[in-house]
N, CA, C and O atoms as a Tripos MOL2 file, in Angstrom:
@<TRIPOS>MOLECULE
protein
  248   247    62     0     0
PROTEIN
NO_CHARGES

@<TRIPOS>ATOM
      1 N          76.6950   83.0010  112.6880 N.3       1 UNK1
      2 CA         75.3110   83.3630  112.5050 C.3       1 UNK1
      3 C          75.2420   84.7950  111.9690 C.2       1 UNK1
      4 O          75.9730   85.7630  112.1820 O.2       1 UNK1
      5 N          74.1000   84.6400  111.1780 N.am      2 UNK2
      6 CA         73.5280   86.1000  110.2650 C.3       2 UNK2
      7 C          72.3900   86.3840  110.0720 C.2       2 UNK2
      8 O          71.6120   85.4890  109.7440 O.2       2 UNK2
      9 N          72.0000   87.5440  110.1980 N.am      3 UNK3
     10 CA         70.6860   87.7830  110.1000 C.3       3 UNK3
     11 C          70.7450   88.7880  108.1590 C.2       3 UNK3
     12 O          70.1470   89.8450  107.9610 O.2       3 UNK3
     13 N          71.5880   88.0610  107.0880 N.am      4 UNK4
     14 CA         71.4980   88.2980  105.7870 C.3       4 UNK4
     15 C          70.6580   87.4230  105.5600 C.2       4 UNK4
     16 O          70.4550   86.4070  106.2250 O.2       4 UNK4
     17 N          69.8450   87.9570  104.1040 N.am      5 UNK5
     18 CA         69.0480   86.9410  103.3390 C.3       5 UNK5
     19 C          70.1980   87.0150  102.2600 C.2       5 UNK5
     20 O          70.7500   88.0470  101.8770 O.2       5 UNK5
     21 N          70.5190   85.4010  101.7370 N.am      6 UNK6
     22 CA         71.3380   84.6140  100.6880 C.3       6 UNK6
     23 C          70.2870   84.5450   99.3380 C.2       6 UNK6
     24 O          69.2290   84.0460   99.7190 O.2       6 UNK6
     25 N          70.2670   84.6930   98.7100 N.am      7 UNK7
     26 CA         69.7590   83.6170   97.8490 C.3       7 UNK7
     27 C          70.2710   84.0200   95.6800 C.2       7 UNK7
     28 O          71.1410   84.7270   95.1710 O.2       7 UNK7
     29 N          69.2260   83.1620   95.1100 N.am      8 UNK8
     30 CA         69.8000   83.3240   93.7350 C.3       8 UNK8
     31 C          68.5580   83.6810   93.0630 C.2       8 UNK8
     32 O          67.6260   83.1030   93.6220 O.2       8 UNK8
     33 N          68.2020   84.3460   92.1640 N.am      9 UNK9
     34 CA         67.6500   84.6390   90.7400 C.3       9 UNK9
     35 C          66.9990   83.2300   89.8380 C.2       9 UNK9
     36 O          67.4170   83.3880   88.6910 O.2       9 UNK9
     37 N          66.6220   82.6530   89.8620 N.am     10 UNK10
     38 CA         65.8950   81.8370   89.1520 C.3      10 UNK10
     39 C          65.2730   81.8990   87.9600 C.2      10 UNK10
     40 O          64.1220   82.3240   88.0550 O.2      10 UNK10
     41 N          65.7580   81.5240   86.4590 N.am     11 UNK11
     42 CA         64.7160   82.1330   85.7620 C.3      11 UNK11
     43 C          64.9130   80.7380   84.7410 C.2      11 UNK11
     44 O          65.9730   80.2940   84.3020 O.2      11 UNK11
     45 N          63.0650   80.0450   84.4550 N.am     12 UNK12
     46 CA         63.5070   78.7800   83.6100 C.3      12 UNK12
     47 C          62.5480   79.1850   82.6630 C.2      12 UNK12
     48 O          61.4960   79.8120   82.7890 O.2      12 UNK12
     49 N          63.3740   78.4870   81.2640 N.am     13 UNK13
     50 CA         63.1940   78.8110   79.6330 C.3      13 UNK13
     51 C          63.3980   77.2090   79.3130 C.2      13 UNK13
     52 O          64.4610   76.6150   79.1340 O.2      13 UNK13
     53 N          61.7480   76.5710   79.2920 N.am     14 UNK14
     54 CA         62.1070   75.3880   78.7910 C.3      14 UNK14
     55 C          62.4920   73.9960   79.7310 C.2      14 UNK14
     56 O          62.0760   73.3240   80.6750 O.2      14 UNK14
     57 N          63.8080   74.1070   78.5610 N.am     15 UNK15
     58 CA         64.8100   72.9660   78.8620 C.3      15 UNK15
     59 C          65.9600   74.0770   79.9320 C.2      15 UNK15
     60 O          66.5330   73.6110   80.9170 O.2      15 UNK15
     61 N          66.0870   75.2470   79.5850 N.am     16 UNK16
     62 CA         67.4750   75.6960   79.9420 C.3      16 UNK16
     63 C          66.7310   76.6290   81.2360 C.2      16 UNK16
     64 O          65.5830   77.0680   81.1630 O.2      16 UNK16
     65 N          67.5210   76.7920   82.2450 N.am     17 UNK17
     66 CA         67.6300   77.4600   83.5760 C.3      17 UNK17
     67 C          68.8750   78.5680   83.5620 C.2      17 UNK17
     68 O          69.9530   78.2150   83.0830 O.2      17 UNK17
     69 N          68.7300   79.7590   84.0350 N.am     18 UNK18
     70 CA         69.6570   81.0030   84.3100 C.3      18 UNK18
     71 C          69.4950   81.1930   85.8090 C.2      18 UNK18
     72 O          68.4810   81.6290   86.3540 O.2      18 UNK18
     73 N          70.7420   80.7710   86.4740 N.am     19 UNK19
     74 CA         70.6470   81.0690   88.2460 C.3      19 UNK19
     75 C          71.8730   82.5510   88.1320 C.2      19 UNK19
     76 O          72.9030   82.6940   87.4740 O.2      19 UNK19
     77 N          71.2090   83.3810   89.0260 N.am     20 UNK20
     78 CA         71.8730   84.6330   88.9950 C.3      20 UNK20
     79 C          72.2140   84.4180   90.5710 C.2      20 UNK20
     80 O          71.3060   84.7650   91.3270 O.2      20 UNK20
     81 N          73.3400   83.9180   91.1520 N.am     21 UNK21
     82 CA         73.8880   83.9580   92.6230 C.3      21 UNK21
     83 C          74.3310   85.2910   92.4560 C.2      21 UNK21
     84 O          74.9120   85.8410   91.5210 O.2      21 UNK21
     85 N          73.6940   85.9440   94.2320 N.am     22 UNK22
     86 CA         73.6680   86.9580   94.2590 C.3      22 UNK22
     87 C          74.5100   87.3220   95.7390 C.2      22 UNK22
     88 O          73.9840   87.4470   96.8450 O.2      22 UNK22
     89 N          76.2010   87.4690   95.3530 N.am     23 UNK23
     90 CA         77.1010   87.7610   96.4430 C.3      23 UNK23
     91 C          77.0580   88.8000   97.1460 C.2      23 UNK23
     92 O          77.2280   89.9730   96.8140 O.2      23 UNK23
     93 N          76.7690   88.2380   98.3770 N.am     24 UNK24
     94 CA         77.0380   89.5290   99.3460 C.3      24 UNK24
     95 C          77.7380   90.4960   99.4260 C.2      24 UNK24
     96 O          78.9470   90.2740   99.3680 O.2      24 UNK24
     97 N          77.4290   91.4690   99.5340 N.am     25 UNK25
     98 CA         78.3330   92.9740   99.0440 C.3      25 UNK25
     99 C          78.5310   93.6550   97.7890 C.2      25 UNK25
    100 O          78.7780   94.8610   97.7920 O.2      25 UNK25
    101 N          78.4500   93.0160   96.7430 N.am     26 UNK26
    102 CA         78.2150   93.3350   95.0950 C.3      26 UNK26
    103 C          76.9210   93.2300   94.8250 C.2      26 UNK26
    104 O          75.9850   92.5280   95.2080 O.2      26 UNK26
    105 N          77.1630   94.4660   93.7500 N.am     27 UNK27
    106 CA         76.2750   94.6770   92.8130 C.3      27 UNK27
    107 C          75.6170   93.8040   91.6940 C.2      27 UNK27
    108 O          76.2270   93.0510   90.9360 O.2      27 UNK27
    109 N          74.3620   94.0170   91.7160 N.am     28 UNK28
    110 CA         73.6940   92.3810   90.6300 C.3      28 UNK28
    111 C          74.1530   92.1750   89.2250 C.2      28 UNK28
    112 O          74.2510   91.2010   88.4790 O.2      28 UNK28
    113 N          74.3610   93.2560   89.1520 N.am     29 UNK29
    114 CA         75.5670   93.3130   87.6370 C.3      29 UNK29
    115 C          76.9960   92.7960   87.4420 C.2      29 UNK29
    116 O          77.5210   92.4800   86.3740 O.2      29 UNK29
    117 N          77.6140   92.7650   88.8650 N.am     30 UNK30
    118 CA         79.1630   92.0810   88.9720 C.3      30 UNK30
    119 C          78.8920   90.4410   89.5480 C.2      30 UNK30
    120 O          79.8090   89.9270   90.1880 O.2      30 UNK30
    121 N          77.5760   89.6170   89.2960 N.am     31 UNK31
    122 CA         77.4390   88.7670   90.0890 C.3      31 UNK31
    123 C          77.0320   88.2410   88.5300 C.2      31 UNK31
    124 O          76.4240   88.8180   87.6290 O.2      31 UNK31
    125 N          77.6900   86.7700   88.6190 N.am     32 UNK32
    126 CA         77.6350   85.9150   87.2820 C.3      32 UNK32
    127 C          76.0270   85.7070   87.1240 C.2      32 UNK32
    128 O          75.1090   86.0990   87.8450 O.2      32 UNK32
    129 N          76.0190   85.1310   86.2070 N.am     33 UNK33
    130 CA         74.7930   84.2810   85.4480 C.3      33 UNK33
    131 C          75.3220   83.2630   85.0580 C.2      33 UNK33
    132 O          76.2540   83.2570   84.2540 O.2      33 UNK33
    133 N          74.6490   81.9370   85.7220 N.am     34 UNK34
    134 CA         75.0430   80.3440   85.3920 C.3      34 UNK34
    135 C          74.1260   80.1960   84.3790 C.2      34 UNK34
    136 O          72.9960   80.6830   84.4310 O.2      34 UNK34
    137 N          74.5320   79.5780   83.5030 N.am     35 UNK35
    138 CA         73.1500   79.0690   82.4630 C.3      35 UNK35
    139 C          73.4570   77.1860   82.7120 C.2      35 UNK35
    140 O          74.5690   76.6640   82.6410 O.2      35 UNK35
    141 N          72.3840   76.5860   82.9520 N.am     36 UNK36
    142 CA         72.0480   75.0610   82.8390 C.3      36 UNK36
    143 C          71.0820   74.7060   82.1380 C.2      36 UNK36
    144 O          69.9660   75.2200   82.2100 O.2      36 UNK36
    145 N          71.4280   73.7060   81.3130 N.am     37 UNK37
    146 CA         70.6410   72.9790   80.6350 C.3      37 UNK37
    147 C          70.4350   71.5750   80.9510 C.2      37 UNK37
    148 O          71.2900   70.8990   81.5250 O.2      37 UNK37
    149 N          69.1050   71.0590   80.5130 N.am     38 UNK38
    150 CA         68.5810   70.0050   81.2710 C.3      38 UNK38
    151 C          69.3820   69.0390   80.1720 C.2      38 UNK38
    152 O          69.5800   69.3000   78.9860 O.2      38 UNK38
    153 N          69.7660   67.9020   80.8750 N.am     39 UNK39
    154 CA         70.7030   66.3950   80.5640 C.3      39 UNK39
    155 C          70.0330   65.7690   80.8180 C.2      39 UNK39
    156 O          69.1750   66.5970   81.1240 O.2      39 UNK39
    157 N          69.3990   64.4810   81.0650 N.am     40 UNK40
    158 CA         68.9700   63.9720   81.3620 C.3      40 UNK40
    159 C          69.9020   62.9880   82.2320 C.2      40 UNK40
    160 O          70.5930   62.2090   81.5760 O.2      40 UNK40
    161 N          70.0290   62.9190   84.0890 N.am     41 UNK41
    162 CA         70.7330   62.4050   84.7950 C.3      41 UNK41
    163 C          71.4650   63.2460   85.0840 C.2      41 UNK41
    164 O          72.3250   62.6690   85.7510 O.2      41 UNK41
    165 N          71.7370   64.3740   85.0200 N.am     42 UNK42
    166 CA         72.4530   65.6670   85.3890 C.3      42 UNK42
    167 C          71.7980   66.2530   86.6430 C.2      42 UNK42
    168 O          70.6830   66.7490   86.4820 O.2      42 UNK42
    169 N          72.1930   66.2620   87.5520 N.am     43 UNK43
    170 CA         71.6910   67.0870   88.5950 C.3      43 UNK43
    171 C          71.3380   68.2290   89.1420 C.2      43 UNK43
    172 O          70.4950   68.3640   90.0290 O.2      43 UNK43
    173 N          72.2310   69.4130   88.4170 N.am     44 UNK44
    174 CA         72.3510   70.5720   88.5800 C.3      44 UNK44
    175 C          70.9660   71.6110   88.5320 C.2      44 UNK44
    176 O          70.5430   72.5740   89.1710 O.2      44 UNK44
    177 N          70.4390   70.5640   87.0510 N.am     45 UNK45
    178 CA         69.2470   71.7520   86.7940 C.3      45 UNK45
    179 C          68.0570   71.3300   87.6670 C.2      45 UNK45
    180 O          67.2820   72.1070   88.2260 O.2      45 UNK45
    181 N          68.0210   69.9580   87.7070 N.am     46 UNK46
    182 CA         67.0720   69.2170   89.0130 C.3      46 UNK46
    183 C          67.4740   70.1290   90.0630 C.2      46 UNK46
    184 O          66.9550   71.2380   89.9330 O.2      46 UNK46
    185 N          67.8890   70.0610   90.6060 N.am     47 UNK47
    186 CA         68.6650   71.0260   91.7070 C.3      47 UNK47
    187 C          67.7740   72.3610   91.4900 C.2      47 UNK47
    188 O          66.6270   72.4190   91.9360 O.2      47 UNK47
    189 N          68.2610   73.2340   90.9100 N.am     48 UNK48
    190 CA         67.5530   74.3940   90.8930 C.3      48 UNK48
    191 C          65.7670   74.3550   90.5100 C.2      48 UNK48
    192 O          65.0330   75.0220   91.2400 O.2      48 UNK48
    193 N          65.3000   73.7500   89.6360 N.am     49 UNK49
    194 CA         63.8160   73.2990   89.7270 C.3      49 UNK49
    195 C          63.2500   72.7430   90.3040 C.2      49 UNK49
    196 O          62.2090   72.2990   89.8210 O.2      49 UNK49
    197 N          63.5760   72.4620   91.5740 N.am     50 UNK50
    198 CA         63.1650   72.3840   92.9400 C.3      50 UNK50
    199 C          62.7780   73.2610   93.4320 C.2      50 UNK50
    200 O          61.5900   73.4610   93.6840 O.2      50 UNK50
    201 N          63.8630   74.1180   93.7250 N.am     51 UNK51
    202 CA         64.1360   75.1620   95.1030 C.3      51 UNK51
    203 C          62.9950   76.5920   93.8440 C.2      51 UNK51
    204 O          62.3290   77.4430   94.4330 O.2      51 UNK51
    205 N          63.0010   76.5670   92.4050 N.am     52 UNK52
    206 CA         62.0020   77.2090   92.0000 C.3      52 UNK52
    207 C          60.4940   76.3010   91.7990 C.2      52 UNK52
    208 O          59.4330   76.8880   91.5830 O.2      52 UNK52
    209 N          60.5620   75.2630   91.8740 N.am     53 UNK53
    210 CA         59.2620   74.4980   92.1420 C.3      53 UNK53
    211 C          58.5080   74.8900   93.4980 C.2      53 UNK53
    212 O          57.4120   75.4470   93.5660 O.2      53 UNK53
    213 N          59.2380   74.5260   94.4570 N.am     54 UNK54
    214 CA         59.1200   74.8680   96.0950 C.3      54 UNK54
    215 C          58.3960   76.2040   96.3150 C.2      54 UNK54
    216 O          57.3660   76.5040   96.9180 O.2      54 UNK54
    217 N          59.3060   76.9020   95.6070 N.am     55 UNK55
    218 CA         58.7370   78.6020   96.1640 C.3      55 UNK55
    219 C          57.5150   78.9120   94.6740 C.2      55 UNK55
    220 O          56.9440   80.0020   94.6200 O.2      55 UNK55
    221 N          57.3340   78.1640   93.9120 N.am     56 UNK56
    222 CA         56.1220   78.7060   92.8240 C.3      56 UNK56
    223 C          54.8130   77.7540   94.1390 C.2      56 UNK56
    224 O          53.7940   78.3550   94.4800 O.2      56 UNK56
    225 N          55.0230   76.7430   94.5210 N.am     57 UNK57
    226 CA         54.1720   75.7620   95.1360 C.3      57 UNK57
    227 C          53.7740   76.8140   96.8620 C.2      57 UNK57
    228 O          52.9010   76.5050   97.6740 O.2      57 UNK57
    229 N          54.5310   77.7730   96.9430 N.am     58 UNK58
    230 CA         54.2720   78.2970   98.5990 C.3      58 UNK58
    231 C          53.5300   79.5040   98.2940 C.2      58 UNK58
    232 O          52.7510   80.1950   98.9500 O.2      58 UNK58
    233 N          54.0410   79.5700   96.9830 N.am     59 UNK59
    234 CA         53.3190   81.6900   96.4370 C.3      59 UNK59
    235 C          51.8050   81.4810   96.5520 C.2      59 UNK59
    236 O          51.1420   80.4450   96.6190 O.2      59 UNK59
    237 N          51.3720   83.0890   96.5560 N.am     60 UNK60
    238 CA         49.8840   82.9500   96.7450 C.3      60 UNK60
    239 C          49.9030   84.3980   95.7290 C.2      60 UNK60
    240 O          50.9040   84.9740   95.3040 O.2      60 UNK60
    241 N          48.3610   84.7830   95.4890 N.am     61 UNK61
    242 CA         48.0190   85.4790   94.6120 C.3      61 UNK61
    243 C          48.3240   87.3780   95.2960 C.2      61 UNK61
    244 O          48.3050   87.6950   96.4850 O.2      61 UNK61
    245 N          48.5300   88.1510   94.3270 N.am     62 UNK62
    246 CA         49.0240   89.0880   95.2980 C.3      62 UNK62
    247 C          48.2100   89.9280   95.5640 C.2      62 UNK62
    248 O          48.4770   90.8090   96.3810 O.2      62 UNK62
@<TRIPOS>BOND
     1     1     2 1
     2     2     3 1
     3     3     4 2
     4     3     5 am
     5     5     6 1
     6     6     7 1
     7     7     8 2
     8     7     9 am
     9     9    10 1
    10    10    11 1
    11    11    12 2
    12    11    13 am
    13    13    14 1
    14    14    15 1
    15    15    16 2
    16    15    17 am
    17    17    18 1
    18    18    19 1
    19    19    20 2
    20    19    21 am
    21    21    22 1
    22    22    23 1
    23    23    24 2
    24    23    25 am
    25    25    26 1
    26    26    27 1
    27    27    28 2
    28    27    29 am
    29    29    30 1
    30    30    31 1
    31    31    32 2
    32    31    33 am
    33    33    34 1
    34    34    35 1
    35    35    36 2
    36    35    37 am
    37    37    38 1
    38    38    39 1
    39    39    40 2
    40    39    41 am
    41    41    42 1
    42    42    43 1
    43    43    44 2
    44    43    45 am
    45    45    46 1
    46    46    47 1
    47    47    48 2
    48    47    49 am
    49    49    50 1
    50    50    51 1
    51    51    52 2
    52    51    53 am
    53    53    54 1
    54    54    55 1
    55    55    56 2
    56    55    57 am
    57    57    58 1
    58    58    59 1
    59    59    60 2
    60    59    61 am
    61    61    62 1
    62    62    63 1
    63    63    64 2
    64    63    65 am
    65    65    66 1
    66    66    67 1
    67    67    68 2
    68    67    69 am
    69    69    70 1
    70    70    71 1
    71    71    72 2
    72    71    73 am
    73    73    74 1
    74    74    75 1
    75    75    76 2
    76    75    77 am
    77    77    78 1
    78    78    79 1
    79    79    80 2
    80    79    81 am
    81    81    82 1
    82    82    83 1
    83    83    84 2
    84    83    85 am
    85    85    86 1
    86    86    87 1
    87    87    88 2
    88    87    89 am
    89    89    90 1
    90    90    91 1
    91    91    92 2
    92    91    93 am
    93    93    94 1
    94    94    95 1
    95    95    96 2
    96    95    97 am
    97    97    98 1
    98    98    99 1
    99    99   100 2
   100    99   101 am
   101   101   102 1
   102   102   103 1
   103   103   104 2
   104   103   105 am
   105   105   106 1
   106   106   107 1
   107   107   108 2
   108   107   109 am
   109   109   110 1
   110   110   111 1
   111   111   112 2
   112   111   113 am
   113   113   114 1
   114   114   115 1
   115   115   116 2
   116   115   117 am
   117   117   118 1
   118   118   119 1
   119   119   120 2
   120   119   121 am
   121   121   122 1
   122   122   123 1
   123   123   124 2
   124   123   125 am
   125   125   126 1
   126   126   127 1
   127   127   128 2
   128   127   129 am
   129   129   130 1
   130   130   131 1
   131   131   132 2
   132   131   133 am
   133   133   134 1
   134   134   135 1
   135   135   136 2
   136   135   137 am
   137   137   138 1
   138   138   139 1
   139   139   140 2
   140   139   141 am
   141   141   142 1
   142   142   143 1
   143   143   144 2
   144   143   145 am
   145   145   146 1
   146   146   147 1
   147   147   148 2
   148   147   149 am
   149   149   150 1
   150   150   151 1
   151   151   152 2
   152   151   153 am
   153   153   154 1
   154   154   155 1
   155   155   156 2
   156   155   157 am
   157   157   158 1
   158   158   159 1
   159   159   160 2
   160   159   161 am
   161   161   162 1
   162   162   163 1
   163   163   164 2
   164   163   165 am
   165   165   166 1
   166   166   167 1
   167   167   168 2
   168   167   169 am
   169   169   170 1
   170   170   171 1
   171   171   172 2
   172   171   173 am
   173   173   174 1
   174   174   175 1
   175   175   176 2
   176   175   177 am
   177   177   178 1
   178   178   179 1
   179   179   180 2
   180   179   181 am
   181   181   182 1
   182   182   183 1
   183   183   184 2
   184   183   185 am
   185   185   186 1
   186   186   187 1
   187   187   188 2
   188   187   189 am
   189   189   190 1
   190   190   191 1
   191   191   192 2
   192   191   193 am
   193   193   194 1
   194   194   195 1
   195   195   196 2
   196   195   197 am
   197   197   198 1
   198   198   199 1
   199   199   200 2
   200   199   201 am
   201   201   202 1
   202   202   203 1
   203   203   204 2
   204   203   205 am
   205   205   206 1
   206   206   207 1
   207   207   208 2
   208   207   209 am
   209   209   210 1
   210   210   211 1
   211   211   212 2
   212   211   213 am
   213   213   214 1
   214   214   215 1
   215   215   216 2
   216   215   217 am
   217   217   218 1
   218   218   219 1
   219   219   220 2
   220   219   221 am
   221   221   222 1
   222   222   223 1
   223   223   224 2
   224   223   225 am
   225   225   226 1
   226   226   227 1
   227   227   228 2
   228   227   229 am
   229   229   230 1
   230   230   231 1
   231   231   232 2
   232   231   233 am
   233   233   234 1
   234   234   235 1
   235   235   236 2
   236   235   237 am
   237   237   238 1
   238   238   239 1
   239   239   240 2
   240   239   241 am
   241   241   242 1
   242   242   243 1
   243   243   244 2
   244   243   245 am
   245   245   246 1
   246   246   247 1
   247   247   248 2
@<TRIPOS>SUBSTRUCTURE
     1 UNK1         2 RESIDUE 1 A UNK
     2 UNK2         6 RESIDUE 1 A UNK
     3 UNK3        10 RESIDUE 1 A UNK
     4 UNK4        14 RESIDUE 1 A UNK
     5 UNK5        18 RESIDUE 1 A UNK
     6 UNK6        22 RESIDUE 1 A UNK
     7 UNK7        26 RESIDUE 1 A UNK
     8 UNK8        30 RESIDUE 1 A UNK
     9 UNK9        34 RESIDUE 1 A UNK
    10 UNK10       38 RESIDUE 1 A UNK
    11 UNK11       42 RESIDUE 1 A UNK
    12 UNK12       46 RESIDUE 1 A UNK
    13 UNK13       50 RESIDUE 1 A UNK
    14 UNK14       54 RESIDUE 1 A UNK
    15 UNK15       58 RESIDUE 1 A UNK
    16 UNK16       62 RESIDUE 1 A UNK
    17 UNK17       66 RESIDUE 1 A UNK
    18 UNK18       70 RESIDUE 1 A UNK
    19 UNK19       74 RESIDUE 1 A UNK
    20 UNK20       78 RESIDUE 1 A UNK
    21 UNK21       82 RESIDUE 1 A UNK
    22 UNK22       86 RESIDUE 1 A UNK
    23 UNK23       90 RESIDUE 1 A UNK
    24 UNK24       94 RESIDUE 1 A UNK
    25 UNK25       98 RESIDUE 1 A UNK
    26 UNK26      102 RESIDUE 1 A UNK
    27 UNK27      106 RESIDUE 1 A UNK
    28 UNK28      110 RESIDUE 1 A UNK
    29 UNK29      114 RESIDUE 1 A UNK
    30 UNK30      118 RESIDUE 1 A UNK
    31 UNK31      122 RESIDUE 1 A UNK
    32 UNK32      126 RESIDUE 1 A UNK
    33 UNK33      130 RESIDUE 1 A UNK
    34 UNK34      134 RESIDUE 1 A UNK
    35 UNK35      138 RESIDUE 1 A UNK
    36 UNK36      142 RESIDUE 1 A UNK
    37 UNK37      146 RESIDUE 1 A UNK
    38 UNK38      150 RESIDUE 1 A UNK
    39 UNK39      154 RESIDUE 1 A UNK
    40 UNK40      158 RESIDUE 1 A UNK
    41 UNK41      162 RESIDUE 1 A UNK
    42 UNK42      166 RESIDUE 1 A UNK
    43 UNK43      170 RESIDUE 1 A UNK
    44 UNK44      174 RESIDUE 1 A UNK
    45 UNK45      178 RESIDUE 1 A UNK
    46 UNK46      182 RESIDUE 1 A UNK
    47 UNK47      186 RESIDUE 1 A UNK
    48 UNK48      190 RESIDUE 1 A UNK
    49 UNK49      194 RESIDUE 1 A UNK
    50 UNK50      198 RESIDUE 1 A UNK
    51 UNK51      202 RESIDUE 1 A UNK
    52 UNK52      206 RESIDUE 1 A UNK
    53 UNK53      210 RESIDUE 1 A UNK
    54 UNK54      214 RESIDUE 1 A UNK
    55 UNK55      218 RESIDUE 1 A UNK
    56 UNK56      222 RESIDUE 1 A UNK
    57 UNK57      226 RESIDUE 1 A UNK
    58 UNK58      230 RESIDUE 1 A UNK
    59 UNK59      234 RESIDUE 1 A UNK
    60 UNK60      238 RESIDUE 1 A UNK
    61 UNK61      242 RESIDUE 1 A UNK
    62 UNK62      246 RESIDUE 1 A UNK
């Protein structure tokens, strides 16, 4: 158990998705950039346009 917050960078263009996983202890600059593009039957980018669907669907105005 941890009391860290995990998480990734989300950013969608389209068809194509950029997840920036963001490792504990490094800097956001030494931490990759995945690029996915949508396939159709591919899971990956489904996957991430969720978890950024989810949190655009919980946000409120600021």
């Amino acid at each position: 158990m941890h009391d860290t917050i995990l998480y990734n960078s989300v950013y969608r263009f389209d068809d194509d998705v950029l997840v920036n996983p963001h490792a504990l202890g490094a800097p956001t600059g030494q931490n990759p950039v995945l690029h996915f593009r949508y396939t159709p039957g591919a899971r990956t980018f489904r996957h991430y346009m969720r978890s950024f669907d989810y949190t655009r669907e919980r946000g409120r105005p600021a």
